[in-house]
SEMI-427027 format. One record per residue (C-alpha): x, y, z. Coordinates in pm, 1 decimal. Example, Ala and Ser with C-alpha at 12.3 -4.5 7.8 and 13.67 -1.06 7.14 Angstrom:
<rs>
[r [1230.0 -450.0 780.0]]
[r [1367.0 -106.0 714.0]]
</rs>
This chain:
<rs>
[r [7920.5 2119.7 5249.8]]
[r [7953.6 2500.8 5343.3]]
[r [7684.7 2745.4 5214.8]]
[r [7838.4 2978.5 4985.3]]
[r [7830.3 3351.3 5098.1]]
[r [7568.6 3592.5 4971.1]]
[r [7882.2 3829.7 4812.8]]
[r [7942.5 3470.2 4558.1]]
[r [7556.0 3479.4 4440.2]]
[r [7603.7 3768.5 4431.2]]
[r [7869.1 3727.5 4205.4]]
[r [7747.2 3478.0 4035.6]]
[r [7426.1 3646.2 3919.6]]
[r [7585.4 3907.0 3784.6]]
[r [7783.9 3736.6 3541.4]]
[r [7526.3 3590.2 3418.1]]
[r [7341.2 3924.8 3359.1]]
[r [7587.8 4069.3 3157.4]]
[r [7595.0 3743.1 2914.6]]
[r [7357.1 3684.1 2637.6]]
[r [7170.6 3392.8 2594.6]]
[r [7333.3 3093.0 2470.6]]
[r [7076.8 2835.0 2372.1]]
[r [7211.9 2523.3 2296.2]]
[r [7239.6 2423.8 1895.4]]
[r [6922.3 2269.1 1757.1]]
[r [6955.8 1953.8 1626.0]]
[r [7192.5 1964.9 1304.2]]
[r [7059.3 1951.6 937.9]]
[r [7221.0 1686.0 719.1]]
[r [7414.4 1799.1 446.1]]
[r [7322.4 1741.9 101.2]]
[r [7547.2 1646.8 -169.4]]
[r [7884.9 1752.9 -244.5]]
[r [7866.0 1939.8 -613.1]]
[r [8168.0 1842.0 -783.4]]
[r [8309.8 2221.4 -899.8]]
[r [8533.9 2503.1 -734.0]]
[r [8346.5 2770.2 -691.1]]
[r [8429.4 3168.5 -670.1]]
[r [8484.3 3296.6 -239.5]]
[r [8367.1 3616.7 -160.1]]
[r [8358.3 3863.5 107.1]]
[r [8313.1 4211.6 285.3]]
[r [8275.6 4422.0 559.9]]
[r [8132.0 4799.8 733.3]]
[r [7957.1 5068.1 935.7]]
[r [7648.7 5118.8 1183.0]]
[r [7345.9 5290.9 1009.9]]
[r [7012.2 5346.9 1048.3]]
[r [6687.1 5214.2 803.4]]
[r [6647.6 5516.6 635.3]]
[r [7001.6 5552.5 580.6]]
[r [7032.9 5218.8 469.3]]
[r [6748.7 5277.2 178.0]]
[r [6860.5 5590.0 63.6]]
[r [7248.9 5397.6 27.7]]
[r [7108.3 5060.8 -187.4]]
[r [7379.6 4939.3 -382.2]]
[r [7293.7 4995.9 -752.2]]
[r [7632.9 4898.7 -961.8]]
[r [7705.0 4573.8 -1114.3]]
[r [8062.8 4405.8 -1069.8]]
[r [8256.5 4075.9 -1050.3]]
[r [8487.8 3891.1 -895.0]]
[r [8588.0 3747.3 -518.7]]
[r [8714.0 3990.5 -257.6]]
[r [9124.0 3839.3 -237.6]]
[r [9284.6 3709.7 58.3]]
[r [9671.8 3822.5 157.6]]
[r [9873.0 3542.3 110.4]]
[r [9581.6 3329.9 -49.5]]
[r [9893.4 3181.3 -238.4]]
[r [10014.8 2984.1 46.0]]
[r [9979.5 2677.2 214.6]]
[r [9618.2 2600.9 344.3]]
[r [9342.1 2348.8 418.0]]
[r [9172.3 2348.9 68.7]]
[r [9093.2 2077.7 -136.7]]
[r [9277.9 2046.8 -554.6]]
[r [8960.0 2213.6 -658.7]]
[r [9040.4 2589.8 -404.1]]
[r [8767.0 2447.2 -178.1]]
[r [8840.5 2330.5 229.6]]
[r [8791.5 2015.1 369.6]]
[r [8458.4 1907.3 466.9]]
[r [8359.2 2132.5 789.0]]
[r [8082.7 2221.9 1009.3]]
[r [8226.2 2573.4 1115.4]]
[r [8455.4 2435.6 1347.6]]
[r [8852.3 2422.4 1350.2]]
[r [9137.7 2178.3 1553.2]]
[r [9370.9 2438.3 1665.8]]
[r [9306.9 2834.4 1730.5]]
[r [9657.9 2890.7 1597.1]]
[r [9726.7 3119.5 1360.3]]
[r [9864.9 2985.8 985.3]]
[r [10205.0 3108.4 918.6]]
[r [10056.9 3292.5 628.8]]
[r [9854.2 3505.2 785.8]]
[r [10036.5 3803.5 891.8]]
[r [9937.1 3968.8 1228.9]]
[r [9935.0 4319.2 1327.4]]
[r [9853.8 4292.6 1660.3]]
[r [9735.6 4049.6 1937.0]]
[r [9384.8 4167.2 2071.7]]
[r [9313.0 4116.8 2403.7]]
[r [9092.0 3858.4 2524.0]]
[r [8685.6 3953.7 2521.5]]
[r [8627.3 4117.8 2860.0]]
[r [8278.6 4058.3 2766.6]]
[r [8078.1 3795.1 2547.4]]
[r [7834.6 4050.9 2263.9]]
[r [7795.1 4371.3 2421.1]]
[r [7726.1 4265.0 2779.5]]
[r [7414.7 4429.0 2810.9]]
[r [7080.5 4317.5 3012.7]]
[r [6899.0 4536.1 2763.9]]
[r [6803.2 4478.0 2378.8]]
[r [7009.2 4296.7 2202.4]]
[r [7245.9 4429.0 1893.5]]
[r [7332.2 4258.5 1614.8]]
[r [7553.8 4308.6 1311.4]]
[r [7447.1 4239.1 964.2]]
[r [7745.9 4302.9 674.9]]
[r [7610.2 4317.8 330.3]]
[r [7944.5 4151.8 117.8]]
[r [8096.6 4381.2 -147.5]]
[r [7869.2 4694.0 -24.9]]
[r [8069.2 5004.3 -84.0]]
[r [8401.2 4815.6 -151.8]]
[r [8531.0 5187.2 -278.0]]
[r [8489.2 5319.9 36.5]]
[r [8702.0 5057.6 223.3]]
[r [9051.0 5212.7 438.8]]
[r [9420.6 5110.3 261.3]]
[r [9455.5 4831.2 455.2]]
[r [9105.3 4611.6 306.0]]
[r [9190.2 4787.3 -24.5]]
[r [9229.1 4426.5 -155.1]]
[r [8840.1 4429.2 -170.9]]
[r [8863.3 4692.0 -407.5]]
[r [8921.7 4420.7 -690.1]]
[r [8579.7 4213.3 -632.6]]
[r [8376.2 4506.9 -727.4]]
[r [7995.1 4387.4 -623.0]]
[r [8063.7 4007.1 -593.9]]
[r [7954.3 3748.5 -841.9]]
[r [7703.2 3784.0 -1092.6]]
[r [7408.8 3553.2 -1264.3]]
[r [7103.2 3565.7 -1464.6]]
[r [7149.2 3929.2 -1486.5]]
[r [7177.0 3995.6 -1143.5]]
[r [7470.3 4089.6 -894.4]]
[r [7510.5 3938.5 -532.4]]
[r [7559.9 4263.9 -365.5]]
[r [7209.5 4377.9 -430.8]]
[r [7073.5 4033.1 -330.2]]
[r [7292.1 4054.6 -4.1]]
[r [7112.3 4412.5 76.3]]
[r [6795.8 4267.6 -13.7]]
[r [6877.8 3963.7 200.2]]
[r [7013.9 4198.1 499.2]]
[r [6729.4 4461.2 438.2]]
[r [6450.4 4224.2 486.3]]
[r [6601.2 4020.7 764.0]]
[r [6704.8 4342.8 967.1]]
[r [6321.1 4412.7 948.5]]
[r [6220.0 4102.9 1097.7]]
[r [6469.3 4155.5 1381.4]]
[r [6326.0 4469.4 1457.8]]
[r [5995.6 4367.9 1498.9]]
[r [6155.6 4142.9 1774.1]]
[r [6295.8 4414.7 1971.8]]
[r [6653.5 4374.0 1812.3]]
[r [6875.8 4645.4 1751.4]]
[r [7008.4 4600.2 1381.8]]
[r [7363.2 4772.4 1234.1]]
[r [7365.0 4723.5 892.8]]
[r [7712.2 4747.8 804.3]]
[r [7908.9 4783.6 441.1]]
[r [8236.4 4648.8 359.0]]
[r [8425.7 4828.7 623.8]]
[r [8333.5 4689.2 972.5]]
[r [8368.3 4926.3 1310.5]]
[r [8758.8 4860.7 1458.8]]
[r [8635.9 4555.0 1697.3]]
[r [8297.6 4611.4 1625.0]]
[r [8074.6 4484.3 1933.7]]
[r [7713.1 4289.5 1896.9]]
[r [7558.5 4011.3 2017.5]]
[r [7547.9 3847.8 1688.1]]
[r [7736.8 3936.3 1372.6]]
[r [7629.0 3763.2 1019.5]]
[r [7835.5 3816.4 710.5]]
[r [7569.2 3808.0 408.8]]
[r [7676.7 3615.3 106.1]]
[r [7600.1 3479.6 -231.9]]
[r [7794.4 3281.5 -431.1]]
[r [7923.9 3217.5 -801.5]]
[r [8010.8 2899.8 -1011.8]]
[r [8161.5 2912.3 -1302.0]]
[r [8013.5 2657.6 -1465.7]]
[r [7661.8 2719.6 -1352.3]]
[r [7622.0 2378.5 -1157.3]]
[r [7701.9 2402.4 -798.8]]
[r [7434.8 2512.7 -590.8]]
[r [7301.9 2531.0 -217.2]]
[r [7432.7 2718.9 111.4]]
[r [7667.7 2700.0 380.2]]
[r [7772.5 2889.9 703.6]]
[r [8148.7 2890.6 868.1]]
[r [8312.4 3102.3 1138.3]]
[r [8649.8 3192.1 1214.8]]
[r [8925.5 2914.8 1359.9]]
[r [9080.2 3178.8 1543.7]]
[r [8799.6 3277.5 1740.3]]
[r [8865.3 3337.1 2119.6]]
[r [8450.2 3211.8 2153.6]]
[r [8431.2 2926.7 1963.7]]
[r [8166.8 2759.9 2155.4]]
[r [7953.0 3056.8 2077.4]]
[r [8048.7 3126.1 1730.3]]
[r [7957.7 2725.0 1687.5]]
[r [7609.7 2761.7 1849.2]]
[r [7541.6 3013.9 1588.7]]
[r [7646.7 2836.3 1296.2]]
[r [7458.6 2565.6 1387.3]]
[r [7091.3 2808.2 1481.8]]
[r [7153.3 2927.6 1149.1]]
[r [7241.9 2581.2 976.8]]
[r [6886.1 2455.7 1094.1]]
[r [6676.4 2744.2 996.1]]
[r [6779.4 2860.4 710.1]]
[r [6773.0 2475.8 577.7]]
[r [6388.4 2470.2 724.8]]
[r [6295.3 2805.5 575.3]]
[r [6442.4 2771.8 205.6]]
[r [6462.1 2426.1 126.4]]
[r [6850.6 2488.1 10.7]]
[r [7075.2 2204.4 -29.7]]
[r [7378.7 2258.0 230.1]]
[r [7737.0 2259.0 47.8]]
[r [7963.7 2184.3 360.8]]
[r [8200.5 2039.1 131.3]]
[r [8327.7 2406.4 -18.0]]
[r [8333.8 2599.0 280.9]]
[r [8680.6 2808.7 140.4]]
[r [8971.6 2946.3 338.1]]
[r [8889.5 3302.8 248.4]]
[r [8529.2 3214.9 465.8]]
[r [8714.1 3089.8 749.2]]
[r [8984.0 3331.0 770.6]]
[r [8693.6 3601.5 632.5]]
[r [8873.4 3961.9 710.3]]
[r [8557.1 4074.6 929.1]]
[r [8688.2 3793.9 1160.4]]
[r [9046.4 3882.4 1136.3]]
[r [9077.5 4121.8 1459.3]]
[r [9474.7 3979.7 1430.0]]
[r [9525.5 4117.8 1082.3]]
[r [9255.8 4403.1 1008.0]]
[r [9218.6 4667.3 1269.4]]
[r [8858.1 4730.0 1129.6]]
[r [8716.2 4383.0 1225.1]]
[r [8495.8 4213.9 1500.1]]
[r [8610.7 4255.2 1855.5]]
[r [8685.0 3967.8 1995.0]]
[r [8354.4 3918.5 2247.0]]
[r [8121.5 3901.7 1896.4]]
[r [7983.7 3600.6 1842.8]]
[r [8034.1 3539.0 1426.3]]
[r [7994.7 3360.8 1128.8]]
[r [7954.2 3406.5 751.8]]
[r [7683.9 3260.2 571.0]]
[r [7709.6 3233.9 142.2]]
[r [7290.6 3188.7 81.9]]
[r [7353.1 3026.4 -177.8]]
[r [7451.8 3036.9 -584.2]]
[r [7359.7 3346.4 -795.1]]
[r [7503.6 3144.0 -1104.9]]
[r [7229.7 2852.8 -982.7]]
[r [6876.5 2906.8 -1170.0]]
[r [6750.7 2675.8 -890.4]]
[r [6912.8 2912.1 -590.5]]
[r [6785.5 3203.7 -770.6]]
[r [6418.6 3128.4 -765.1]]
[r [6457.8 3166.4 -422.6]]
[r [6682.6 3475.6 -334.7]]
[r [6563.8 3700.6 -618.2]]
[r [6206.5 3532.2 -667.2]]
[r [6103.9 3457.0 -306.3]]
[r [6382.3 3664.0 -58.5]]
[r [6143.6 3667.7 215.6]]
[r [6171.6 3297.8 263.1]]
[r [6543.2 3336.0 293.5]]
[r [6537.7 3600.8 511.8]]
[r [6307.2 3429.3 727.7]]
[r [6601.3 3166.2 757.4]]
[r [6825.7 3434.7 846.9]]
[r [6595.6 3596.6 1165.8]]
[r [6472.1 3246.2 1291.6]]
[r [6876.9 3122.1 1306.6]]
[r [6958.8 3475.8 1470.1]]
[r [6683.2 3491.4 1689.8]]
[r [6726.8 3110.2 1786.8]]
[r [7074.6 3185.7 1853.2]]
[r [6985.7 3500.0 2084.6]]
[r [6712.9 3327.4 2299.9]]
[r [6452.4 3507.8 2134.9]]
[r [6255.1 3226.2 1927.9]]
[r [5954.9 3110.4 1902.6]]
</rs>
């Protein structure tokens, strides 16, 4: 067999400098029981700032509702009850539904994150943070105000909470930390980008978390290894029930992820997902992301980190 030429290591060893790690999925997390009630999607997405930025920005109004979906009156993979199919993240075909109207075709990722040897950058949205300030064409958010609501609380101060105190814990790793509002960078670049959820029953019964990413992702194997780092940890860390069974459309197709639709989404070399924590409308989820948030976003850093080769 020939010996192959120092200029191909050479090669070779570059490309793999300019990657970030990719750690293979820990072992999965069963799921627990499927609730048996529709419950409310939300969403949202944003801009790069710093902590002291972030603090003096907290979200401090109170609204309701689900950030909409264009077309969310066609055709689609959801269940009589508005939720999908049982799904671990993943998706059969990358092809895009015929109700989903593209604006443009963006290119293939040149690189995978931002395809740096240095520290690593990752993305945290807070959903339904300054929905007024998003451009005309995510004015649809508009609608969903701050997200659902329960007990007296609203989920977009629990998801700036949530992205707050995990953004700290990333920090003290070495990890550079955007946290981003409703109106993400046009093809926003990180190594990791997490959509922070909560979200809302009607009835008051369904409870527990779950984590999806995009079916039209051009990384799926990546955007997979990060559902499932985050699957395992934040199961270990909070204890929460995982509700598989209503992963929705709108978190699949989740407008952050839409770099075919939106012009201010992901670009398409960030690995993504978005994770609903779990029910503001639960007592049960409550306890733990109002009454003990650091547990939760403990979850959060150990399934980024994980996913980043940075655990332990």
């Amino acid at each position: 067999m020939p010996k192959p030429s120092f200029v191909a290591v050479l090669l070779v060893v570059g490309a793999l400098a300019c990657a970030p790690s990719r750690p293979l999925a820990p072992p999965d997390v069963p799921a627990g029981e499927a609730p048996d009630a529709a419950l409310a999607a939300d969403q949202a997405p944003a801009g790069p700032s710093d902590a002291a930025a972030e603090a003096a920005a907290a979200p401090t109004a109170i609204g309701r509702g689900a950030d909409a979906l264009e077309e969310d009156t066609g055709g689609s993979a959801a269940t009589s009850d508005g939720a999908a199919a049982p799904s671990d993240g993943a998706a059969s075909s990358p092809a895009r539904p015929a109700w989903l109207r593209a604006v443009r075709e963006p290119p293939p990722p040149s690189v995978i994150g931002t395809g740096g040897v240095g520290p690593k950058r990752v993305g945290l949205q807070v959903g339904h943070w300054r929905n007024e300030d998003v451009p005309d064409e995510l004015r649809q958010l508009q609608a969903s105000g701050g997200g659902a609501t329960g007990g007296g609380y609203s989920e977009v101060q629990i998801n700036y909470d949530l992205a707050t105190r995990t953004a700290a814990l990333l920090r003290e790793r070495g990890v550079e930390v955007d946290v981003l509002p409703a109106t993400v960078p046009i093809d926003y670049q990180a190594d990791a980008f997490v959509a922070i959820h909560a979200d809302g029953d009607a009835r008051g019964v369904v409870r527990g978390f779950k984590v999806a990413r995009s079916p039209l992702s051009q990384i799926p194997t990546y955007d997979e290894a990060l559902v499932g780092w985050l699957n395992a940890e934040y199961a270990r860390a909070t204890d929460l029930p995982r509700d598989d069974l209503h992963i929705s459309r709108r978190m699949l197709y989740y407008y952050a992820f839409n770099n075919r639709r939106y012009y201010h989404a992901i670009g398409t070399g960030t690995p993504a997902v978005i994770i609903e924590t779990g029910f503001v409308t639960s007592a049960a989820d409550r306890a733990l992301l109002v009454g003990a948030p650091d547990r939760a976003a403990a979850g959060l850093a150990a399934g980024i980190l994980g996913f980043l080769g940075l655990g332990g």
